[in-house]
N, C-alpha and C positions, 0 to 999 in steps of 0.2 A: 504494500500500500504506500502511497508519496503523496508524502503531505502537501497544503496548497501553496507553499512555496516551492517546491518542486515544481509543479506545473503551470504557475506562471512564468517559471525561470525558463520554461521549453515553450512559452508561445510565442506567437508570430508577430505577437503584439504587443505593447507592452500596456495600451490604453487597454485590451480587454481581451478575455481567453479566446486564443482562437488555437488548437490544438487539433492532435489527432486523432481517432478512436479510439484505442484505450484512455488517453487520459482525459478524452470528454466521459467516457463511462464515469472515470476515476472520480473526475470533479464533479460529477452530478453525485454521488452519493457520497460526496463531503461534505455538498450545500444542502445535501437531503439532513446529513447528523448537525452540523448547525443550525439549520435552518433556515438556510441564507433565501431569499425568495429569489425564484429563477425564472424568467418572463420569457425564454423564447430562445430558438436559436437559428441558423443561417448556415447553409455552406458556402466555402472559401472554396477556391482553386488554387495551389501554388504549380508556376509553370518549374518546367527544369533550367528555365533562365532566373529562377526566383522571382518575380513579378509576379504578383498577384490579382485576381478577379474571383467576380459572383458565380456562383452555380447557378444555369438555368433554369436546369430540373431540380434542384434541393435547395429551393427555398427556405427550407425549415419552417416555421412557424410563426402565427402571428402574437400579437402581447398577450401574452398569458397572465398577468399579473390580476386579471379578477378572478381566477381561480384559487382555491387553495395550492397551496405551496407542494403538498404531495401528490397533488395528483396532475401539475403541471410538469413536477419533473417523471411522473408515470411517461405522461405523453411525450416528453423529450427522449427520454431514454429509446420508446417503442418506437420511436420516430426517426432515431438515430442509428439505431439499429437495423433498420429497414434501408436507412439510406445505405451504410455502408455494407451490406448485404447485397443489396444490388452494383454498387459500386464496384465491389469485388469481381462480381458475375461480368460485369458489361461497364467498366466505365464511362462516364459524359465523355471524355476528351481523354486520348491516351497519352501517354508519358505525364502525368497531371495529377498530383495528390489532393485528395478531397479532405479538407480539414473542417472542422465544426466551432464556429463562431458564437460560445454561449455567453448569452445578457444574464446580468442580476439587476436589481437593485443598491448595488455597494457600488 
């Protein structure tokens, strides 16, 4: 398990997580044991020039934040894992890493 300094120290961002599959897992059941409220998430694309852009097809989700806190990151997790599920299978755009851009409230 790595704690949430570990996983902002591996995002892409430094304004806000934007990480890979595992450690979007990772972070969603950090902010589930705090209880950090989690509104929504996005996929990234990173190219192999490093340059970045939006996912066509994985949008992610819209604000979540009038929901309860556990059952927003239910839908994140189910959501994300579906994305990268199919990503696996068939990615949007090849040579191309699908990263997952997740919101809080913090």
């Amino acid at each position: 398990m790595y704690s949430l300094e570990d996983i902002k120290g591996r995002s892409e961002s430094k304004d806000e997580f934007v990480v890979g599959y595992t450690d979007a897992m990772e972070l969603l059941s950090l902010f589930e044991q705090s209880n950090t409220q989690v509104l929504g998430w996005e996929g990234w694309l990173k190219y192999e020039n490093g340059k970045f852009g939006h996912s066509q097809k994985y949008q992610g989700t819209a604000d979540l934040s009038a929901m309860p806190n556990t059952s927003a990151i239910a839908l994140i997790k189910s959501t994300i894992m579906q994305a990268h599920t199919e990503w696996q299978e068939k990615p949007e755009v090849s040579n191309v890493s699908l990263l997952f851009c997740i919101a809080t409230n913090t």
